[in-house]
C-alpha positions in Angstrom: -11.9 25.7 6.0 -8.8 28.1 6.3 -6.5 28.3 3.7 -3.3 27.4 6.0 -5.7 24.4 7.1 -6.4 23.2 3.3 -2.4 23.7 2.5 -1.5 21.4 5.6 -4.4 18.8 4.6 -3.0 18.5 1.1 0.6 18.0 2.5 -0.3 15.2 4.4 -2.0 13.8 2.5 0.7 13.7 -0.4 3.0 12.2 2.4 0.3 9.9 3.1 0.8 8.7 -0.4 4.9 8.9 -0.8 5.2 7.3 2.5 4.3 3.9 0.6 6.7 4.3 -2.5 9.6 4.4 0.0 8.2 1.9 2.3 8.0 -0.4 -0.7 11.4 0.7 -3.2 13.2 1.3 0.0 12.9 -0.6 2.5 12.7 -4.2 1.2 15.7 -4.5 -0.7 17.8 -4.1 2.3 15.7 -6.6 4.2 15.9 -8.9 1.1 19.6 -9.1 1.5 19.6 -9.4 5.1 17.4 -12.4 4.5 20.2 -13.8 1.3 22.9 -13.7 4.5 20.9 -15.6 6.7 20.2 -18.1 4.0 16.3 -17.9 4.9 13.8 -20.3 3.0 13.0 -18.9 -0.4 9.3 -19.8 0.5 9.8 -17.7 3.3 11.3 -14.4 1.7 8.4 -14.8 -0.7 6.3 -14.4 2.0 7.7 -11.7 3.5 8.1 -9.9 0.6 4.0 -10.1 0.0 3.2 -9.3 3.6 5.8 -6.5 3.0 4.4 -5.2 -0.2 0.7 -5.5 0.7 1.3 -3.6 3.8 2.5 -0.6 1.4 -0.8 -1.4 -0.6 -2.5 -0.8 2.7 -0.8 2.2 3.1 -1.6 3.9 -0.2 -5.1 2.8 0.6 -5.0 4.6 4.3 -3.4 8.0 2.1 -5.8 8.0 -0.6 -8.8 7.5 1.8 -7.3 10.4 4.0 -6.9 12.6 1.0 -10.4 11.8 -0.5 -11.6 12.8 2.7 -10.2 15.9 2.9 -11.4 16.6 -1.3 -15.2 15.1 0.0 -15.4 17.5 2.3 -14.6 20.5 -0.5 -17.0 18.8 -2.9 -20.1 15.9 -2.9 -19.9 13.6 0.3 -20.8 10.6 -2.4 -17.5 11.0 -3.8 -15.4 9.5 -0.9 -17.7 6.3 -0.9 -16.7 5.6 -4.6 -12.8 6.5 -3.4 -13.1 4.4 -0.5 -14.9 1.3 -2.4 -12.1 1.6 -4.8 -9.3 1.8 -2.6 -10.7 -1.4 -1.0 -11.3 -3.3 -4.3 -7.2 -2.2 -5.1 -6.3 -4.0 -1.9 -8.3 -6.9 -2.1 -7.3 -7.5 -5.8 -3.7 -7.2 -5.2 -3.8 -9.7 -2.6 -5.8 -12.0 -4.6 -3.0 -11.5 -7.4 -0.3 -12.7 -4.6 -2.4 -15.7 -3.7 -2.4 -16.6 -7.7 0.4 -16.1 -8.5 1.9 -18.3 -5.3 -0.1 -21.1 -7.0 1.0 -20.9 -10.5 4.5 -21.1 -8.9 6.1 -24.7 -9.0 6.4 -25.5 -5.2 9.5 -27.5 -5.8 8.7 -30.0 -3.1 
């Protein structure tokens, strides 16, 4: 692979990862207080917010897959299996933290 090729790779990739942090610091906040004007159901921001922040989970998955990808093909093609599987468990335990932590929470009903 060409140098300029390996330099562009890496630069997505890092974007593929930064992407999330804004996605996640940035752009819920915002939507947070949009939802505080509209007087939404806290039951329903809470939701949002945990679709919201697992979608930027998702995202840091997609990056670090992409990026491993790029590193698999420079080294051994076993290492993006173990990057994938743990990109996957990361995902699938954060949303199982969300689901248990939403029933430790007093429902108030």
């Amino acid at each position: 692979m060409t140098k300029s090729c390996s330099i562009v790779t890496i630069v997505a990739g890092a974007l593929f990862l930064a992407s999330p942090a804004a996605h996640a610091f940035l752009g819920f906040p915002p939507q947070r207080e949009v939802l505080a004007r509209a007087s939404v159901d806290t039951d329903t921001a809470t939701s949002l917010a945990v679709g919201w922040y697992f979608g930027s989970a998702a995202m840091v998955a997609f990056g670090a897959i992409a990026l491993a990808a790029f590193l698999a093909c420079e080294m051994n093609p076993h290492f993006l299996g173990f990057i994938a599987m743990g990109a996957l468990l990361g995902v699938g335990s954060f949303g199982a933290r969300s689901i248990a932590a939403e029933a430790d929470r007093p429902s108030g009903r």
